[in-house]
Residue, then its C-alpha position, 0 to 999 in steps of 0.5 A: x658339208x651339212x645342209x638343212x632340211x626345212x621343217x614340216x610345216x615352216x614357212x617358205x622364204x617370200x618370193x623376191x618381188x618383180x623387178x622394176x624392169x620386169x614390170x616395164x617388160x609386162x607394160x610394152x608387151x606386144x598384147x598390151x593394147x589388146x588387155x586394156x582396151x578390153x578391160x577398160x571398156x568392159x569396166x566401163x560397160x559394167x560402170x554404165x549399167x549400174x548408172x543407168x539403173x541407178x539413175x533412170x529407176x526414179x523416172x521410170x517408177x514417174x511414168x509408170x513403168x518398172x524401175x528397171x525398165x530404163x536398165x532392160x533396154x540397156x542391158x538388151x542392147x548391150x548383149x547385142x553389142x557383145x557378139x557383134x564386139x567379138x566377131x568385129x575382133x576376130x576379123x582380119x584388117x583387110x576385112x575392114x578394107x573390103x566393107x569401107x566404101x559399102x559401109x559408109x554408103x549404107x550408112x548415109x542411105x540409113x540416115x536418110x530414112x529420117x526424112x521418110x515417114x519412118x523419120x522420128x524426132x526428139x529435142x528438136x532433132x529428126x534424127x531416129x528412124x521407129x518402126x513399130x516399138x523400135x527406135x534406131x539413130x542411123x547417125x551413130x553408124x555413120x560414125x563407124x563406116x565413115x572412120x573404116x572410109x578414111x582410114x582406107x581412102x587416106x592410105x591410097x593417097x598417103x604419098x600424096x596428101x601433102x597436095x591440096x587437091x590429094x588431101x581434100x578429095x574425095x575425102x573431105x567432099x565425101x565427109x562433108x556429104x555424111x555431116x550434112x544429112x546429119x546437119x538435115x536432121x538437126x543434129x548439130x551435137x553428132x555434126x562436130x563429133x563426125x567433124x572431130x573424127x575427120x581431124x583426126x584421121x587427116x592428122x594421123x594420116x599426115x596432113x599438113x597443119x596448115x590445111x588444118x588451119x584453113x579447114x578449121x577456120x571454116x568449120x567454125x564459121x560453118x558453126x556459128x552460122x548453123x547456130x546463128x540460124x537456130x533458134x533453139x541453138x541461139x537459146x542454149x549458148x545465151x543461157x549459158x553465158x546468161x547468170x540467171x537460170x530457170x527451169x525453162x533455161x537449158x542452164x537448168x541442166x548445167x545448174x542442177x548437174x553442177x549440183x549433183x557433182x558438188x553434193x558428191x564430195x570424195x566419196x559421194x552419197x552412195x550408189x542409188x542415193x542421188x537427189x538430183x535423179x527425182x526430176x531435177x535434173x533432165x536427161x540423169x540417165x542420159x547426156x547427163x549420167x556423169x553428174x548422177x555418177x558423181x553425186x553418187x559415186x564423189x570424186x573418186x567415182x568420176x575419176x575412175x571413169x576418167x582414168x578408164x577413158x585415159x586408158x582408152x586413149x592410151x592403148x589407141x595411141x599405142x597401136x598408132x605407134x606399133x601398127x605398121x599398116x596406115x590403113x590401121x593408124x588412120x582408122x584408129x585415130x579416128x575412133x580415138x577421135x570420136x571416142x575420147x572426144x565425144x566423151x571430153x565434150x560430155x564431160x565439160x557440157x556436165x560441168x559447164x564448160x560448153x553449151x549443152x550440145x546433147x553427146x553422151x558419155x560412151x559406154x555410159x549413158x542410156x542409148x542403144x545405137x550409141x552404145x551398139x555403135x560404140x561397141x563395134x568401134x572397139x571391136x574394131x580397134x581390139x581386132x587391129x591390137x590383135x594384129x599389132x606385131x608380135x601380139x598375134x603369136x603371144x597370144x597363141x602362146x599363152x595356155x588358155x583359161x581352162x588351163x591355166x585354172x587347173x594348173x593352179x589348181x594342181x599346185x594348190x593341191x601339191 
């Protein structure tokens, strides 16, 4: 039997594609969710660094400043966020367990510095403490702390929570304490997304839905009347039921962001060509960046960024399902909650869908403590991934990147 030999310099035979089968293998690994929480958030990171730039150098050059100061400050609070996003994913859960009740306690004394002298306001919110040059929003670690706080208060009472009095204390008296300092300070916009996070770690920890009715019914009177009695909330829902805008209207914003996004079509104007960014529209690098993104980038470029957030949600909802530790799963759903939410909610205050409310887009709008915040929430959520089953030994099995590269490399070179 003869056997053939292939010529120096023939073209091997292509290697048979992954199979259908083998690419699902891949998708239900055990670190799945730990790659994609990574890499969405380190694309969107990136995706909100150039935005800010692009959107805030008009109005930095106006007040006199560098066009790129906007996007120093951003940059600085993102290499802050970085080391404090790696330690977070490295420590074990019971860690976050330890820290519960002195974090949201800390928290709830920060927030109370905006009613001392150091207390700063903007947009009709006291809601920053500024020492010297330096502005901090203490609402934004509220969130962090309060999710850590019912994930493991919940899971103590978790055989419990189908009772009234079990469900409701100490955590909805407790939850409620952190909304109202926030409320004291005129922060309505950072009230509902804490209310948002309440709901959902109260429905991941198996709430009964009836409670939920109940308690819903009261958030929204508690709502209305809080708008009721603001003249400056009244104002923003009236101008955006109102068909006439002006440039004293907070519609001016919806108007102008509604604009920005239709000019964008498919493909947009291309990166730094915004119109809307030289002073028509307030706020471009801030609450309202997904309009400049979509003038900008099109329809391609907002979805995108959809898709990124959609894969946020997907790998939280994932270490829901795989964790076996409740104290996990509550405090997940409720960081998936306040993420996920508060950027739905920026999105359809952009395109008109709500009043405008002041929420940024997460990882994407200019913000130090927003963005810092943010970051140490998925610090969070990327240390319970790691410690999914099975994730934590795939991961010590895979060679690292070093050699991996070189054994590439020495193929290359056979």
């Amino acid at each position: 039997m003869t056997t053939t030999t292939p010529r120096p310099g023939a073209r091997r035979s292509a290697e048979p594609a992954p199979s259908t089968s083998s690419l699902l293998g891949q998708w239900n690994s055990a670190v799945t969710s730990y790659y994609v929480l990574i890499g969405a958030t380190a694309l969107l990171l990136v995706i909100g660094l150039v935005m800010v730039l692009s959107s805030s150098s008009v109005e930095s050059l106006d007040d006199g400043h560098s066009p790129y100061a906007v996007f120093l400050d951003q940059a600085k609070y993102a290499l802050i966020g970085l080391p404090l996003l790696f330690g977070l994913s490295r420590a074990p859960v019971r860690f976050f367990q330890a820290i519960a009740w002195p974090a949201l306690a800390f928290s709830i004394a920060f927030q109370l510095t905006v009613f001392t002298p150091l207390g700063c306001g903007a947009g009709g919110n006291q809601n920053w403490v500024c020492i010297g040059g330096f502005s901090a929003q203490p609402s934004e670690t509220i969130k962090l702390a309060l999710a850590i706080w019912l994930g493991a208060v919940l899971t103590r009472k978790l055989s419990l929570l189908r009772e009234w009095k079990h469900a409701m204390i100490p955590a909805v008296p407790v939850a409620g304490i952190a909304v109202l300092v926030v409320l004291a300070g005129h922060d309505l916009g950072t009230a509902l997304v804490l209310i948002l996070l309440v709901a959902g770690a109260l429905f991941v920890a198996g709430v009964p839905m009836r409670m939920f009715g109940f308690a819903a019914l009261l958030a929204a009177g508690l709502t209305a009347l809080l708008t009721m009695t603001s003249t400056n909330r009244t104002d923003r829902i009236t101008s955006w039921l109102s068909d006439e805008c002006d440039a004293a209207s907070s519609c001016y914003q919806t108007l102008h962001g509604g604009w920005g996004l239709a000019s964008g079509g498919w493909g947009g104007l291309g990166l730094g060509e915004s119109r809307e960014k030289w002073s028509y529209l307030p706020a471009a690098h801030n609450d309202f960046i997904f309009a400049i993104l979509g003038e900008e980038l099109g329809l391609i470029g907002t979805l995108l960024v959809l898709g990124l957030f959609g894969l946020l949600a997907f790998a939280m909802i994932r270490v829901i399902r795989r964790h076996p530790d409740p104290f996990v799963q509550i405090t997940t759903g409720a960081i998936l909650c306040w993420i996920i939410g508060q950027a739905l909610v920026n999105v359809a205050v952009v395109i008109g869908l709500a009043p405008v409310i002041g929420i940024p887009l997460p990882l994407v709008s200019a913000g130090g403590s927003a963005l810092i915040m943010t970051m140490a929430a998925l610090g969070v959520l990327i240390s319970f991934a790691r410690s999914e089953p099975g994730a934590a030994e795939a991961l010590a099995a895979r060679p690292g990147v070093v050699r991996r590269s070189l054994a590439v490399i020495g193929r290359s070179r056979g």
